[in-house]
N, CA, C and O atoms as a CHARMM CRD file, in Angstrom:
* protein
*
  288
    1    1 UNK  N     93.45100  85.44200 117.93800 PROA 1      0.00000
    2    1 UNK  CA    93.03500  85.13400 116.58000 PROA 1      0.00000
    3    1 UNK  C     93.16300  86.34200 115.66600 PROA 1      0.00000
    4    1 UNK  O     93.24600  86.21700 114.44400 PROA 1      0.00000
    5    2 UNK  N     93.17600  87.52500 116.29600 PROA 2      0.00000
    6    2 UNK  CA    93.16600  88.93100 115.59600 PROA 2      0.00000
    7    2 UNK  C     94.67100  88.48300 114.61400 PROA 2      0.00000
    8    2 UNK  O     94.73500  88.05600 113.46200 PROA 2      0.00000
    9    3 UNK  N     95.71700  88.76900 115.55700 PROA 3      0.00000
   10    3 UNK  CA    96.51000  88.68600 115.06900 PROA 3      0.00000
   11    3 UNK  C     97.12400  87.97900 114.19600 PROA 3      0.00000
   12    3 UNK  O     98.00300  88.51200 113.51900 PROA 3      0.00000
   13    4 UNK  N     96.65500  86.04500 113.94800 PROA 4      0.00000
   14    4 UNK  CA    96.55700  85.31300 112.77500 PROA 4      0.00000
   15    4 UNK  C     95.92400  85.31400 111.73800 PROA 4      0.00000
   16    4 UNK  O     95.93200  84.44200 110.86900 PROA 4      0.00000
   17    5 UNK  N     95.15100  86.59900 111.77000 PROA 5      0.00000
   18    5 UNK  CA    93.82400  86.76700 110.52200 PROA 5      0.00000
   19    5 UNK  C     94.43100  88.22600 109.82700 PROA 5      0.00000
   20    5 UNK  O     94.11800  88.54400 108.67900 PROA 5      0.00000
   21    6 UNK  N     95.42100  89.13900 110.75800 PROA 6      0.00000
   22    6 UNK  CA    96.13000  90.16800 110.31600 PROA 6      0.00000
   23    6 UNK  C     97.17100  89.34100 109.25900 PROA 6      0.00000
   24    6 UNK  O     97.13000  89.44200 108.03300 PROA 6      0.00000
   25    7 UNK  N     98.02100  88.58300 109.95700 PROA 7      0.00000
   26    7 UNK  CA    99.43600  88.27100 109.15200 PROA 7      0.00000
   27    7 UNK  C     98.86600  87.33100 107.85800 PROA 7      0.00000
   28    7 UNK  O     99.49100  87.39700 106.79900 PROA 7      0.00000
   29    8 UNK  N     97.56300  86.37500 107.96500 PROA 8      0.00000
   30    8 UNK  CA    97.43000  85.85400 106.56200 PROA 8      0.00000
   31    8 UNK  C     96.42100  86.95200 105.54100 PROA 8      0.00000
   32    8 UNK  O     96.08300  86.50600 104.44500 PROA 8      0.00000
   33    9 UNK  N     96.07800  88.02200 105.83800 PROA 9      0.00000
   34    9 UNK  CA    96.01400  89.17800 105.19800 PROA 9      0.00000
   35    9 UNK  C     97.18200  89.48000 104.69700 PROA 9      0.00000
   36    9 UNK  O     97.29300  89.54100 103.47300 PROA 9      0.00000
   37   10 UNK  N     98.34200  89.74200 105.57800 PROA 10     0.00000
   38   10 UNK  CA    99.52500  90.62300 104.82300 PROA 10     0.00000
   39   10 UNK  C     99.88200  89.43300 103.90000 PROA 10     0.00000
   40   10 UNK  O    100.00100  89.55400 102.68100 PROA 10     0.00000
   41   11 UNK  N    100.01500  88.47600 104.46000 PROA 11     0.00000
   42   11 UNK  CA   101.03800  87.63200 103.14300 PROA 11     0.00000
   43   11 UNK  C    100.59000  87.17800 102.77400 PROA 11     0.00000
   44   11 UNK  O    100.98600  86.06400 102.42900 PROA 11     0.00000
   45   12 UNK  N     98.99000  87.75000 102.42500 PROA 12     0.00000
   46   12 UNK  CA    98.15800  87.40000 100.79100 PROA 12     0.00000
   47   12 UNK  C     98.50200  88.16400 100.04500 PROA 12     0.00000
   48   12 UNK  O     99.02700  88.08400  98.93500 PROA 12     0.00000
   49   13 UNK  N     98.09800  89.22400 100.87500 PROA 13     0.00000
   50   13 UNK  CA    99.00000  90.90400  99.48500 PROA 13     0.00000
   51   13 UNK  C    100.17500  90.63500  99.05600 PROA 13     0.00000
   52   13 UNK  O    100.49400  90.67800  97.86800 PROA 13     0.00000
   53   14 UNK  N    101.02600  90.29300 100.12400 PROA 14     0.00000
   54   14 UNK  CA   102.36700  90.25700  99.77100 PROA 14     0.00000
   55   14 UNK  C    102.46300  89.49200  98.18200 PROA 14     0.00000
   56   14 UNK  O    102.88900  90.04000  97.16500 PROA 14     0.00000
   57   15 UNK  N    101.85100  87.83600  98.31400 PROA 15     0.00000
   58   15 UNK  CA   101.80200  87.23900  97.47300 PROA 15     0.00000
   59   15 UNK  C    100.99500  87.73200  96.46300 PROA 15     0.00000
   60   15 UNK  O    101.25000  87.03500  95.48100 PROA 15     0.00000
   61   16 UNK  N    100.06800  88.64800  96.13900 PROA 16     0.00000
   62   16 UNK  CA    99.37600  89.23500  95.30200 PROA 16     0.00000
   63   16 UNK  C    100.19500  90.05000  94.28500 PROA 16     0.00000
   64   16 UNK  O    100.15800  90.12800  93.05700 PROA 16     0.00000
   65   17 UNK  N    101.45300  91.02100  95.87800 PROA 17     0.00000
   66   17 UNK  CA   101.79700  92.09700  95.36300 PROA 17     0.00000
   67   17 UNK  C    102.74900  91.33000  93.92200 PROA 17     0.00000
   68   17 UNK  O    102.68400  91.62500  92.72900 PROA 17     0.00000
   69   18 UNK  N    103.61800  90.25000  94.63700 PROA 18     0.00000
   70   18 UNK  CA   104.66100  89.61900  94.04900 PROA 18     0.00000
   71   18 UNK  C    104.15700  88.92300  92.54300 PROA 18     0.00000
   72   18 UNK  O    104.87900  88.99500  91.54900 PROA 18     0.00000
   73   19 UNK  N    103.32500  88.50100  92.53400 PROA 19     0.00000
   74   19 UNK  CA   102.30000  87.50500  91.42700 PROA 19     0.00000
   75   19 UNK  C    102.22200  88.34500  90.40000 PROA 19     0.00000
   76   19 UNK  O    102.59800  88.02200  89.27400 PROA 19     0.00000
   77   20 UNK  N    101.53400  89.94900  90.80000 PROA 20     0.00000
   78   20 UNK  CA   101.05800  90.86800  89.82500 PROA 20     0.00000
   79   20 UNK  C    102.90200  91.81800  89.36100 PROA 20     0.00000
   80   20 UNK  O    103.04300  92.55700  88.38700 PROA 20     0.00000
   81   21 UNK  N    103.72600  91.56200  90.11200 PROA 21     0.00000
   82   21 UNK  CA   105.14900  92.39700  89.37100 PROA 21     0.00000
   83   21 UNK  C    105.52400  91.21400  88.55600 PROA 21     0.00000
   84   21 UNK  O    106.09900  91.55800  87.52400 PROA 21     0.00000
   85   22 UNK  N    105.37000  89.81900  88.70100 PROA 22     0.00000
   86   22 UNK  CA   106.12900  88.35200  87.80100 PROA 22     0.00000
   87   22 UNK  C    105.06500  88.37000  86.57500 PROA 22     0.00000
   88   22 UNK  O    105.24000  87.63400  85.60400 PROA 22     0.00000
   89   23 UNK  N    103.88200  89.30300  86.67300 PROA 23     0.00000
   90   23 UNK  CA   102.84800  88.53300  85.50100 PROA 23     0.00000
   91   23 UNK  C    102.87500  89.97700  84.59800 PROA 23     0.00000
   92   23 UNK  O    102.55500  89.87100  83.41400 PROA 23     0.00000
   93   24 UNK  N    103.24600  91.31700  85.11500 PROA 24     0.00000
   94   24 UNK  CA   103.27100  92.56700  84.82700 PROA 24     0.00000
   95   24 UNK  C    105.29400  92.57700  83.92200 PROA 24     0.00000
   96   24 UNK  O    105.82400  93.51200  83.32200 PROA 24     0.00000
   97   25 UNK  N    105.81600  91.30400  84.18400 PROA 25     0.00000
   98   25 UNK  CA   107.55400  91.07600  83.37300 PROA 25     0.00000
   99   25 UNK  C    108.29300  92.06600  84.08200 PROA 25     0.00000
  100   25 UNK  O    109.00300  92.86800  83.47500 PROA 25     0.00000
  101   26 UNK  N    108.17200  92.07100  85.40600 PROA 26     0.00000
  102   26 UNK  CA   108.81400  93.33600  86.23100 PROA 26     0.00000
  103   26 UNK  C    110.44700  92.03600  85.91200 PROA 26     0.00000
  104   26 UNK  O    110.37500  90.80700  85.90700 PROA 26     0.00000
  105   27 UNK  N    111.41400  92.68500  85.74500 PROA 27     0.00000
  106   27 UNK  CA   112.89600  92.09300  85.25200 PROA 27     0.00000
  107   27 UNK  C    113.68300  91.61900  86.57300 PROA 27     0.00000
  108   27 UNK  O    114.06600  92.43100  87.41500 PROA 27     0.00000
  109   28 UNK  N    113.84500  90.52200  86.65700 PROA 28     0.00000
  110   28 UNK  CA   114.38400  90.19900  88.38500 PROA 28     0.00000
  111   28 UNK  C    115.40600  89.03100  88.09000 PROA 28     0.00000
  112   28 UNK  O    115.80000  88.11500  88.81200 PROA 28     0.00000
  113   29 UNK  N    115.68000  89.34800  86.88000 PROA 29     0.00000
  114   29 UNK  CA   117.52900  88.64400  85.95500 PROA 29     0.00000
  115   29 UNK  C    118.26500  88.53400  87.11300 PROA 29     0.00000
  116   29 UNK  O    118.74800  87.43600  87.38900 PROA 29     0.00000
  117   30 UNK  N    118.46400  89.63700  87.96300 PROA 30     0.00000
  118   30 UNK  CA   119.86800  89.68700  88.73500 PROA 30     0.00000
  119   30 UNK  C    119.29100  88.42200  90.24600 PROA 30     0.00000
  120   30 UNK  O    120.00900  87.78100  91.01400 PROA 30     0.00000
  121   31 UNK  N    117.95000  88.48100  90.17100 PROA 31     0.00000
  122   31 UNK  CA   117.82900  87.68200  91.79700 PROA 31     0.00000
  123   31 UNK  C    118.68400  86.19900  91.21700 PROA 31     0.00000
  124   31 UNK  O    118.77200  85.74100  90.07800 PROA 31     0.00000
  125   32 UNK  N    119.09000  85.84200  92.17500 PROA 32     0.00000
  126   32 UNK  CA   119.97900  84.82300  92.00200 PROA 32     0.00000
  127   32 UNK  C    121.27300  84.11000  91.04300 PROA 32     0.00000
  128   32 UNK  O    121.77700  83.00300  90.85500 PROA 32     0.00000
  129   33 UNK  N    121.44100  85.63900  90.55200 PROA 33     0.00000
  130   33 UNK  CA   122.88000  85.70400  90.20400 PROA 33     0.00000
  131   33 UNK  C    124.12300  87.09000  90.87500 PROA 33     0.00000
  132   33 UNK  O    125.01300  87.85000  90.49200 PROA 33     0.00000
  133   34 UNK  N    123.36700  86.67900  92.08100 PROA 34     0.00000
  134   34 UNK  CA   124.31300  87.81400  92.84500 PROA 34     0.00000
  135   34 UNK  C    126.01200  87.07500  93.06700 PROA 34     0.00000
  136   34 UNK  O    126.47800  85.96100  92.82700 PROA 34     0.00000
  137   35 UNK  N    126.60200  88.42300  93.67300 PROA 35     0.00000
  138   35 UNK  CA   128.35200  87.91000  93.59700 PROA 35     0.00000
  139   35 UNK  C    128.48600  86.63600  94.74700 PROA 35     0.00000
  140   35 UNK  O    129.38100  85.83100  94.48900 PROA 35     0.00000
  141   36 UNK  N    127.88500  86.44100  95.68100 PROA 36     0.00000
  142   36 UNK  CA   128.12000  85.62800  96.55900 PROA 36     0.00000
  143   36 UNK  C    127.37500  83.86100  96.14900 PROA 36     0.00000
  144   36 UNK  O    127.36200  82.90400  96.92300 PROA 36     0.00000
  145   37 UNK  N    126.86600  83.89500  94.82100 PROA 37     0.00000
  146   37 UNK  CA   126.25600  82.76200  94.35700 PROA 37     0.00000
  147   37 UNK  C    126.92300  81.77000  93.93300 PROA 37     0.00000
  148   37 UNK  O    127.53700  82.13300  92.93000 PROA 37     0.00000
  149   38 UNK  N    127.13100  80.67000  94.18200 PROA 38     0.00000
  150   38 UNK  CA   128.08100  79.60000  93.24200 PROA 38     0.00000
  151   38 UNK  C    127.90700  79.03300  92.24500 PROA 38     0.00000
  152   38 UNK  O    127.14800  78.09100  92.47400 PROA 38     0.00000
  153   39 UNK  N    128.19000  79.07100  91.22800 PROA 39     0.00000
  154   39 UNK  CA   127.45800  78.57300  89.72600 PROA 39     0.00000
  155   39 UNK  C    128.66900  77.92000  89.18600 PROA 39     0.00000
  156   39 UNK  O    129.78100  78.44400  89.11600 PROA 39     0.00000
  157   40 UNK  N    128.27100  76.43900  88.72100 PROA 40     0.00000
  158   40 UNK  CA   129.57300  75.47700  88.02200 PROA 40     0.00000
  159   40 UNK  C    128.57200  75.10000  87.15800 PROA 40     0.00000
  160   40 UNK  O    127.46900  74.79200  87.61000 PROA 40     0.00000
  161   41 UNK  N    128.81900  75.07900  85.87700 PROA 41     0.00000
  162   41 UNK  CA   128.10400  74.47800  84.86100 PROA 41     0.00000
  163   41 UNK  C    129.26500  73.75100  84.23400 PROA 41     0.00000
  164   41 UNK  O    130.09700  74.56000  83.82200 PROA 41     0.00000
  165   42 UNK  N    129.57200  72.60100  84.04200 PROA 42     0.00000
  166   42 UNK  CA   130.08400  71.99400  82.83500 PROA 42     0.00000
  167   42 UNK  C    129.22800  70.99500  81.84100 PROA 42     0.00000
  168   42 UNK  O    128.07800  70.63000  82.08500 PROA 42     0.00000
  169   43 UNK  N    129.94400  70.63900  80.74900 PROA 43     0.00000
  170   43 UNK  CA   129.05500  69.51800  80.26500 PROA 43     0.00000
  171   43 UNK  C    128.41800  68.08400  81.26300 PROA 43     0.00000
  172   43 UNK  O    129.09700  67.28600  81.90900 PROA 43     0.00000
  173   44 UNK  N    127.24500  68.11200  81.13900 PROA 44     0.00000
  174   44 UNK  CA   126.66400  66.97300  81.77000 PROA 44     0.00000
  175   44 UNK  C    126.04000  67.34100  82.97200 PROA 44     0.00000
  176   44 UNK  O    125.02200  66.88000  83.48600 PROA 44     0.00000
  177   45 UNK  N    126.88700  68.35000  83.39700 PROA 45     0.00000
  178   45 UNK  CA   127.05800  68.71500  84.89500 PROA 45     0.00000
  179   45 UNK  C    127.26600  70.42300  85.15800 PROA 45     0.00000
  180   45 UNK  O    128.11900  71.22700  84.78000 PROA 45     0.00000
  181   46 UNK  N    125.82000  70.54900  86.14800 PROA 46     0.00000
  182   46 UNK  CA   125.97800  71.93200  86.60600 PROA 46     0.00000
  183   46 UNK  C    125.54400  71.68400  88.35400 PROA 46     0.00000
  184   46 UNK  O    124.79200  70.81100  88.78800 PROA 46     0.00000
  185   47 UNK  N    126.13100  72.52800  88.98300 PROA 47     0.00000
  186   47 UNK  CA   125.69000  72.91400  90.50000 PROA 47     0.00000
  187   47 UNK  C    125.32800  74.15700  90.63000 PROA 47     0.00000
  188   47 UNK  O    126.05000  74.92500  89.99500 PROA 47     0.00000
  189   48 UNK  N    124.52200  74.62100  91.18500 PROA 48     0.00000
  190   48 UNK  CA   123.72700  76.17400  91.69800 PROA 48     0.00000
  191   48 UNK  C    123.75600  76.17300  93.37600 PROA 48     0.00000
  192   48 UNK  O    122.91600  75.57000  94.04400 PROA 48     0.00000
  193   49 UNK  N    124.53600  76.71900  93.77700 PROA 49     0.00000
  194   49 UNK  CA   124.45400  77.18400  95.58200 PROA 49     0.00000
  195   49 UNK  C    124.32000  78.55800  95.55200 PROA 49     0.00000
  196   49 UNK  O    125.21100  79.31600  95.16900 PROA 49     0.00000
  197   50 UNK  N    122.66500  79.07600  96.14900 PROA 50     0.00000
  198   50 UNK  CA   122.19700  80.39400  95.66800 PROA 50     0.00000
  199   50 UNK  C    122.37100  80.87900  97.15700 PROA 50     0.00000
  200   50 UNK  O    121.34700  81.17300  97.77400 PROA 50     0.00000
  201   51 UNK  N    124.18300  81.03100  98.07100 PROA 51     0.00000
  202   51 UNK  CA   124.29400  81.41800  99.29800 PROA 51     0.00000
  203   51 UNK  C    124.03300  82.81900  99.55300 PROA 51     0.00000
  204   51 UNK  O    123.70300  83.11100 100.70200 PROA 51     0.00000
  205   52 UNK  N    124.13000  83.83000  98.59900 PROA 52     0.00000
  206   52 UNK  CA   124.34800  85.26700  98.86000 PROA 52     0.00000
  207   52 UNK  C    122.55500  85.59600  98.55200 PROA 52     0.00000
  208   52 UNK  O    122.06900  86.62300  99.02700 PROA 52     0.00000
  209   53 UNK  N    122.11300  85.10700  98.13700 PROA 53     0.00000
  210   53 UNK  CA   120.68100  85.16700  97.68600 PROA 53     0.00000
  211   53 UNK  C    119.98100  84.69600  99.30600 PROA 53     0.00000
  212   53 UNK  O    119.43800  85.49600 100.06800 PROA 53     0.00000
  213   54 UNK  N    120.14700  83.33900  99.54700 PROA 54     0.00000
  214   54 UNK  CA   119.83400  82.70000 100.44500 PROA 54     0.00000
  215   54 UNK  C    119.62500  83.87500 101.76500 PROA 54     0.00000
  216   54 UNK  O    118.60500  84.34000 102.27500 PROA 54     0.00000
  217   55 UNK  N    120.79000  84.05300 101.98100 PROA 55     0.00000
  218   55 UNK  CA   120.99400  85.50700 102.90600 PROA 55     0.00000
  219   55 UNK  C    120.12600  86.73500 103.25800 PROA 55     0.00000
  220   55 UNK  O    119.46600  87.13400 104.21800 PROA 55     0.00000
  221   56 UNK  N    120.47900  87.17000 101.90700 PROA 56     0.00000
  222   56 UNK  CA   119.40100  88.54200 101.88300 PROA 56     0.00000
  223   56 UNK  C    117.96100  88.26800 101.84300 PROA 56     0.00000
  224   56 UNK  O    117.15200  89.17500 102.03900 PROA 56     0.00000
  225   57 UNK  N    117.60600  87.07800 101.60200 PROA 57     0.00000
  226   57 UNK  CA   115.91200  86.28200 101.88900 PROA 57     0.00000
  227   57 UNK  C    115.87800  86.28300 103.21600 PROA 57     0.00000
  228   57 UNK  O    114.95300  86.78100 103.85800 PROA 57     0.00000
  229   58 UNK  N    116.86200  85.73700 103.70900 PROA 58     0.00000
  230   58 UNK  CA   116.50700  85.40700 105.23300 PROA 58     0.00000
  231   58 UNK  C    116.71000  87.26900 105.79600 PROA 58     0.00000
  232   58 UNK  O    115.76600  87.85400 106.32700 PROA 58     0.00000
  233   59 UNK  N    117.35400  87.59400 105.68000 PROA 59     0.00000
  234   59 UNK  CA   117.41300  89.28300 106.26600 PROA 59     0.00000
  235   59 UNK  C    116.15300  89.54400 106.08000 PROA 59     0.00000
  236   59 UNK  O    115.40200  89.40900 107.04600 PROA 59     0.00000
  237   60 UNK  N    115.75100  89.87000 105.12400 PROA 60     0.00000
  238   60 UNK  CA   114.12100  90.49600 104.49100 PROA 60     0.00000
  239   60 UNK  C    113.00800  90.07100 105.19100 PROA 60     0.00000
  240   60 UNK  O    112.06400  90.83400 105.39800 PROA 60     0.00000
  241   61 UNK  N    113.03600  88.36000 105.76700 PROA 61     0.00000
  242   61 UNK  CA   112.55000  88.01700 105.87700 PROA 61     0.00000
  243   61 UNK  C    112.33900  88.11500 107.29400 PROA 61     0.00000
  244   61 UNK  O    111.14100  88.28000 107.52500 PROA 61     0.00000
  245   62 UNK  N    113.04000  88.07700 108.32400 PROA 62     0.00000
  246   62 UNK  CA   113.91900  88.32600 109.36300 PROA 62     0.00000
  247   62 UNK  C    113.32700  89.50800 109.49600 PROA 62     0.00000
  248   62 UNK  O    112.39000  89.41000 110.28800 PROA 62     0.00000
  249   63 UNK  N    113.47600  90.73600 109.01300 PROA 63     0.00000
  250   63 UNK  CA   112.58500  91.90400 109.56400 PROA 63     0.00000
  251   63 UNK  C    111.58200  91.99700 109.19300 PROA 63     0.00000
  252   63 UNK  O    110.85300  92.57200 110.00100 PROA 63     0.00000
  253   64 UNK  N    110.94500  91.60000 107.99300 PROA 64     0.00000
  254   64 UNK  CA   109.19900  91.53500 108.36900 PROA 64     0.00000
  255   64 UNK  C    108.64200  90.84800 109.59800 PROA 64     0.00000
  256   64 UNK  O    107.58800  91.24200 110.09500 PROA 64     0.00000
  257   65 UNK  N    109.44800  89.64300 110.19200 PROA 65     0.00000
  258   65 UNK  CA   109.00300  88.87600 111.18500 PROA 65     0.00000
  259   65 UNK  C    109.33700  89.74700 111.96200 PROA 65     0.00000
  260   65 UNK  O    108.72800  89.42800 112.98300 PROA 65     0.00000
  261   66 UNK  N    110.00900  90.82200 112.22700 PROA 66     0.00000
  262   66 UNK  CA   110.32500  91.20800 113.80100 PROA 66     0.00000
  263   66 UNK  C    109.38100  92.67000 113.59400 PROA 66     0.00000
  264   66 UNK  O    108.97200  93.11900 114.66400 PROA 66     0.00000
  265   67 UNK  N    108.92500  93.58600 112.15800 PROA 67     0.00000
  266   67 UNK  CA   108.21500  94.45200 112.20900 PROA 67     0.00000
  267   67 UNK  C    106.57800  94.08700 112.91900 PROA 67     0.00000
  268   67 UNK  O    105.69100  94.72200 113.49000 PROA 67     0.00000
  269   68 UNK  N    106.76200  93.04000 112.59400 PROA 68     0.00000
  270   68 UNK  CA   105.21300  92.22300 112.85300 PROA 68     0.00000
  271   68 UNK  C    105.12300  91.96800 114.53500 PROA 68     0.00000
  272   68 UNK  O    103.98800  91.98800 115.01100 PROA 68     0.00000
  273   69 UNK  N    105.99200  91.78700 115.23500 PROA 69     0.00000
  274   69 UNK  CA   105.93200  91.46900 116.63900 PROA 69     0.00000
  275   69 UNK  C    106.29900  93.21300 116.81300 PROA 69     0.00000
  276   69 UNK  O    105.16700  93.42600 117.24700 PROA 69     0.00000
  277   70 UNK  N    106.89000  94.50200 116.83000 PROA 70     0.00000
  278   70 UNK  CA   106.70500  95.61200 117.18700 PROA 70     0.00000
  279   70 UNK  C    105.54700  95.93800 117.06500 PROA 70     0.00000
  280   70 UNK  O    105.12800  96.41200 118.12100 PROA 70     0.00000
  281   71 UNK  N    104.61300  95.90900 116.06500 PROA 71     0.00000
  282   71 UNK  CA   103.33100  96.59900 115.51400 PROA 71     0.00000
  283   71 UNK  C    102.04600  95.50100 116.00000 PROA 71     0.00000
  284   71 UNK  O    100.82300  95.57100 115.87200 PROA 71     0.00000
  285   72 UNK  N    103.14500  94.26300 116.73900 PROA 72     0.00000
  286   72 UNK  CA   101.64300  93.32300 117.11700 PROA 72     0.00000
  287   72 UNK  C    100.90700  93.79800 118.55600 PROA 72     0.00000
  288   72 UNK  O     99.87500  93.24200 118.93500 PROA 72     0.00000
């Protein structure tokens, strides 16, 4: 139980940390218009495939999960 009462600690902060840089106008224009993104807009009609974004979430995400099992 230690250890499920550690990780919803961290990713309260986490979400704290993130809440207080989006409410503080920290500028994050470029998240999801990186080069690997697909963007078709025409009239009527647009598609968004956010693959290169998608990626580097899962990486990020991917080593917090594995820092968390070293340090568990």
């Amino acid at each position: 139980m230690k250890s499920a009462g550690l990780f919803l600690i961290i990713t309260g902060a986490g979400i704290v940390l993130v809440g207080s840089a989006l409410c503080l106008g920290v500028n994050l224009s470029w998240f999801g218009k990186l080069p690997g993104d697909i963007r078709i807009v025409k009239p009527g009609y647009s598609l968004y495939v956010p693959i290169a974004t998608c990626i580097i979430m899962s990486a990020v995400i991917s080593l917090i999960v594995y820092l968390f099992k070293i340090f568990r």
